[in-house]
C-alpha positions as CSV (number, residue, x, y, z in Angstrom):
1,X,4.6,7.2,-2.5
2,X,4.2,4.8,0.8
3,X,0.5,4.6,1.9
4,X,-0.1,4.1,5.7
5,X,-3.3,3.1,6.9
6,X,-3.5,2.5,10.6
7,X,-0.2,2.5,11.2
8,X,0.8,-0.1,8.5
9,X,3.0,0.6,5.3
10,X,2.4,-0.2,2.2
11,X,4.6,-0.3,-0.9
12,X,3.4,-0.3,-4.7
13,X,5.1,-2.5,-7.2
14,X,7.4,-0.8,-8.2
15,X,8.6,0.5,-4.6
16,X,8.5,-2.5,-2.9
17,X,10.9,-4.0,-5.7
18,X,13.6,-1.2,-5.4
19,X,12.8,-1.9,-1.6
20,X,13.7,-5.6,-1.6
21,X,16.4,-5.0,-4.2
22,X,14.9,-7.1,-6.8
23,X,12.8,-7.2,-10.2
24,X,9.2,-6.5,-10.2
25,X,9.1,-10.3,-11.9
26,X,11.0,-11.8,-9.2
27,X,8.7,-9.9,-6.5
28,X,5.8,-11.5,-8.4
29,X,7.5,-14.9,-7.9
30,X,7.9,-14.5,-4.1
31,X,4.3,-15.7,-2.8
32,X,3.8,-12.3,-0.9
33,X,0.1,-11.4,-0.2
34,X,-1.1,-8.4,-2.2
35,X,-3.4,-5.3,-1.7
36,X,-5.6,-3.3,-3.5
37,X,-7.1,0.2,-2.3
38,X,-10.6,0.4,-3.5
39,X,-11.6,-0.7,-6.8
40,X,-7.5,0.8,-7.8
41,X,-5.6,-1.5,-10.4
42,X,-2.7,-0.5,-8.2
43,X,-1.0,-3.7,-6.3
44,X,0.7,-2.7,-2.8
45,X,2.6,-5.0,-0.4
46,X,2.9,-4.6,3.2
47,X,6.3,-3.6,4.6
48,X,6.5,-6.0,6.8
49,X,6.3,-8.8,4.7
50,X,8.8,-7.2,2.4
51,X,11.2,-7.1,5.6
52,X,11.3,-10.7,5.8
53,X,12.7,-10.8,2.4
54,X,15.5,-8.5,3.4
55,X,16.6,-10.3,6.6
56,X,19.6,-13.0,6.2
57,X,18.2,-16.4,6.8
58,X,19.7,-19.6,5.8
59,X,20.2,-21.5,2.8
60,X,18.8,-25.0,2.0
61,X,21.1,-27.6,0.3
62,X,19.4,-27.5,-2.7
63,X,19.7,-23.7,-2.7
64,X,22.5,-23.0,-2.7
């Protein structure tokens, strides 16, 4: 389940992969700044973040 904490969302692992549409291990791979609640194990991502993996963008040369 989402947590919002002032007004920000936040996704755990396993929500924010099925978010972005890819593998927990490819989330991992992305560079995206992670949270922790208190002293929690858990791992959240904010949504925002995650949004800008979802939005088209262009592809570099060696991308592609």
């Amino acid at each position: 389940m989402p947590l919002e904490i002032d007004g920000k969302v936040y996704l755990n692992t396993n929500e924010s992969a099925k978010y972005v549409g890819i593998s927990r291990q490819t989330l991992n791979k992305k560079g995206l700044r992670k949270y922790q609640l208190g002293i929690a194990r858990d791992v959240y991502y904010l949504r925002d973040d995650l949004d800008q993996l979802r939005k088209l963008h262009p592809v570099k040369p060696d991308e592609a």
